[in-house]
N, C-alpha and C positions, 0 to 999 in steps of 0.2 A: 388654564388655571389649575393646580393643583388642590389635589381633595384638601389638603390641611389648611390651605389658604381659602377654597372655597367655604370650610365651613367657617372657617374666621370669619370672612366675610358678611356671611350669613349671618352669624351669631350676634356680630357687632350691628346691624341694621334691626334685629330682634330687640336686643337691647336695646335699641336707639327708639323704636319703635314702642318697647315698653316704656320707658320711660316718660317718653308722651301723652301718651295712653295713665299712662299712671296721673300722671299733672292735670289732664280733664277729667280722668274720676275725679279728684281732690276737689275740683272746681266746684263739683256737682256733688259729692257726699258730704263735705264740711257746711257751706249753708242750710243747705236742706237737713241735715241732722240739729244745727244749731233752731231751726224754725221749727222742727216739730220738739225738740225739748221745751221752748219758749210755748206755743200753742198747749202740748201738756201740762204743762206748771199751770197755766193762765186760768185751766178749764175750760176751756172752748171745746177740747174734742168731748170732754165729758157733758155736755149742753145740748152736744147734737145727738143723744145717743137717742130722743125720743124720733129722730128721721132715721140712721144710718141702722138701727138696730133693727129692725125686721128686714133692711136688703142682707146687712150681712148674714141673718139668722137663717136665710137663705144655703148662704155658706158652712152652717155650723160654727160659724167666727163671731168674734165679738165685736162691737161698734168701731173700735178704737182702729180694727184692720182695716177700714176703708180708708184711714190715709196713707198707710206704703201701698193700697192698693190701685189708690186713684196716682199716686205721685207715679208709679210703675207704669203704669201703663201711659202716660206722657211723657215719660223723662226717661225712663228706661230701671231695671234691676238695681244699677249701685244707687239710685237716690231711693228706692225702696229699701235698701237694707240699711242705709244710714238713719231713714226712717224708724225700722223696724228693732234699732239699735236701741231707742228710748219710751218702746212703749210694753205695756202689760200683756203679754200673751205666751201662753204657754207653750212650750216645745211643739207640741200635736199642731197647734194653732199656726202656729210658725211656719211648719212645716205646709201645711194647706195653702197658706199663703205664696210658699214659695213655688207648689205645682201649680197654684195662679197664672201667680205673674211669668213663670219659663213658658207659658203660653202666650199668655198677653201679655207683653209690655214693649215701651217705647211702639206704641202704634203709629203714631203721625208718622217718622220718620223711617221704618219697613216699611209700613201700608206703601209710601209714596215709591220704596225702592222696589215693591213689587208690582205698582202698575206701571210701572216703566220700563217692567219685564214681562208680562204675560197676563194680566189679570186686574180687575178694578180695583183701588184702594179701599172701595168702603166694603165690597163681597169679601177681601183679604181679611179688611177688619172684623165683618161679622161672622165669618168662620170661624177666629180665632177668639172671639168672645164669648160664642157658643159654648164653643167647645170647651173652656177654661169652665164655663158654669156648669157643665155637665160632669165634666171628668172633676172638678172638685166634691161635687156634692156627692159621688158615687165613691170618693175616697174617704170622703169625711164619715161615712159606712163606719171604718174599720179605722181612722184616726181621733175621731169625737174623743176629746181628754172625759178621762173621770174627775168629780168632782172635787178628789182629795188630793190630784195633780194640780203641783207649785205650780206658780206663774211664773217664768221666764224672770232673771233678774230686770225691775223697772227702777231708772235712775230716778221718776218722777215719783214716791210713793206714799209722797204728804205736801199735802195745797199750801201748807205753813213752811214747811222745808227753806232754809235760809238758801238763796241763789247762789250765794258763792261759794259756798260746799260743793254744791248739785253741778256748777261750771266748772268746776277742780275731776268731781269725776267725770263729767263727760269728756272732757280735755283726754284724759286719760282711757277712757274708754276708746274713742273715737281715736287714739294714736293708734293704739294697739292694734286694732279693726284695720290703720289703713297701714300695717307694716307688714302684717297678712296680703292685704292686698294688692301689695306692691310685688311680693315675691311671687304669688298666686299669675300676674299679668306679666311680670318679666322674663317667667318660666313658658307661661303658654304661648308668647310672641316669640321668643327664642327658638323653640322648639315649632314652631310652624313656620317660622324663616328658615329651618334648614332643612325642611320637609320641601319648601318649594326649589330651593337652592341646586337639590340630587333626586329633583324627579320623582321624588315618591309618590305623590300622590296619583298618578298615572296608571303605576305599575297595582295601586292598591286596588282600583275598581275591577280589574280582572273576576277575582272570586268573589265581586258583591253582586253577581249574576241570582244567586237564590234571593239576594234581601232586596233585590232590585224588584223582584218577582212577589216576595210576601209584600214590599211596603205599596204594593199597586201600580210600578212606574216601568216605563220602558226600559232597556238598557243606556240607548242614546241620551240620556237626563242623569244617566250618574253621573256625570262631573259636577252637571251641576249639582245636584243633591248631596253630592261630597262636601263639595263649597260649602253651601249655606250649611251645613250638618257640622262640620268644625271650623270655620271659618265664619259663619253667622251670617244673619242680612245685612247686617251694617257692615263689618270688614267683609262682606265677601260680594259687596251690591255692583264693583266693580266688574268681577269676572261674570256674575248672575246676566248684568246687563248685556254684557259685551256679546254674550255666549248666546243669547237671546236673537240678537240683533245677524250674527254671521250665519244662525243656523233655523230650519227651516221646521217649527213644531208647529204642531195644530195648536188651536185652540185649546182642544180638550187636553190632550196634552200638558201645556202650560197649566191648564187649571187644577188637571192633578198634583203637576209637582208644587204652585203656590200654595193649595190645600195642605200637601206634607209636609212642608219644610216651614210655613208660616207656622204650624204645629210644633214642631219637632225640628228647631235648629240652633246653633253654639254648643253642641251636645257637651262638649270638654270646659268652654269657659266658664258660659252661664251659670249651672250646676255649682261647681267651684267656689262662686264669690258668695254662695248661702254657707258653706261649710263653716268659714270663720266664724261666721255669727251662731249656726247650729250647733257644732261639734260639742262648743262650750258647755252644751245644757244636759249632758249625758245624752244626747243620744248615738246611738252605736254606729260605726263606718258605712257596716251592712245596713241597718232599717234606712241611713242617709241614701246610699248608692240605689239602694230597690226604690225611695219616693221622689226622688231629684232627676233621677232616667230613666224609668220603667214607666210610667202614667202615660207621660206622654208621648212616647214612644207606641206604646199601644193604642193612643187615640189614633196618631197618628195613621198608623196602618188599618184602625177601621173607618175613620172618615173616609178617606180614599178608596176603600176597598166596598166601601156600600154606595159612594159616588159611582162604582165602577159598576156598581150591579142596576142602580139606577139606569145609567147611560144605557146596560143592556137589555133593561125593562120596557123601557118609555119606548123604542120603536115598535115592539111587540101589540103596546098598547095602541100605540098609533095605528096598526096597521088592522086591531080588531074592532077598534071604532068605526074606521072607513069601509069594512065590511061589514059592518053591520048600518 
């Protein structure tokens, strides 16, 4: 086949593939954003805030973030941002929430595609729950809004507010959010259909020899760490497993690579589907790129890298106990 037909071909399965992809977000960002405008309006979430408000204060967040943050972490990122589309919180706020959930979310359905590769469902879970609680509160340092910072535009922002106004602009709202979203998934499936199509991704792990080396992992796991790292655990649970199953890792091993990539993976998509919602609110390209991939990226590589010092500790210890 011809390069020009190969990447036709490609391109056309990308699209085909976004498209798809596009119709199950919809599935899942239009109910779910229609239920939490209705539970806002209704006051329910403002009810709970004497339970949710000292977990999230935890977080430096406000009460109202426990529900993109509970629906994220069951359902996956686009039902938290459809979420996150009708309620009161501020840019900083937002922003927290999003290095949340690019660590945790959609758990039932990774947890399950990672022990089916290497590692227990609920250790994969409580990694990556950990770790989301840590690396947020250690940001929320340097993101905490001041007090004379706006709130985020809220469709909800009066209990009397006549409904059919409030459904005219969420309609509208909510178009717009999924016409971003549409070009955002048709571009990124497009473009990874024709990365697999001409072998690129093969030739790229060559010189990821030093990041293979700082994120804690062997060489023989960069594929898969490629995988899950632009390709994610859900589209990439495929190749994760497969590659699992033909090749012959340790334990320890496997349990590094699920520690970093449960952390740290969809590196291009994930990130991507906060920007439509974020960008809006001023905030800049730059402070977006440094808090959407830098966090956890860096956890990333120190979970692992003190797992590693661990693993070289404990026989040491072992071996001064039994002499003594």
């Amino acid at each position: 086949m011809q390069v020009k037909e190969r990447f036709g071909a490609a391109a056309r399965e990308g699209i085909s593939k976004g498209l798809s992809g596009f119709i199950w977000v919809m599935k899942i960002l239009i109910p779910i954003s229609f239920l939490t405008l209705v539970l806002d309006y209704s006051g329910i979430i403002s009810q709970l805030d004497f339970i949710l408000s000292p977990m999230m204060g935890l977080l430096s967040l406000p009460s109202v973030a426990a529900l993109p943050l509970m629906i994220g972490l069951l359902t996956g990122i686009y039902g938290a941002v459809a979420a996150m589309l009708v309620l009161p919180m501020s840019p900083e706020e937002m922003t927290l929430v999003a290095i949340f959930l690019l660590i945790s979310h959609n758990l039932i359905q990774e947890s399950t595609v990672q022990g089916q590769s290497g590692i227990h469902p609920v250790k994969a879970t409580l990694f990556r729950l950990v770790t989301s609680v840590i690396t947020v509160t250690l940001c929320a340092k340097f993101l905490a809004p001041e007090e004379s910072i706006t709130a985020a535009p809220h469709l909800v922002s009066d209990i009397h507010t006549a409904f059919g106004p409030l459904l005219k602009a969420w309609a509208l709202t909510t178009l717009t959010l999924a016409l971003k979203i549409f070009f955002i998934i048709l571009t990124i499936m497009t473009a990874l259909q024709v990365m697999k199509a001409f072998h690129v991704i093969p030739h790229i792990l060559k010189p990821l020899t030093p990041l293979m080396r700082l994120m804690g992992l062997e060489n023989k796991l960069g594929m898969l760490w490629l995988t899950a790292t632009l390709f994610g655990l859900s589209y990439g649970s495929a190749v994760i497993v497969e590659e699992t199953k033909e090749n012959d890792f340790s334990d320890e091993e496997l349990t590094r690579l699920h520690l970093s990539i449960g952390i740290n993976h969809a590196m291009i998509e994930d990130p991507s589907l906060f920007l439509p919602l974020l960008l809006p609110l001023g905030l800049s390209t730059g402070f977006l790129a440094f808090w959407l991939w830098i966090p956890r990226l860096v956890a990333a590589i120190l979970a692992v890298q003190l797992l590693n010092l661990w693993s070289r500790l404990r026989p040491a210890r072992q071996e001064g106990a039994e002499t003594a």
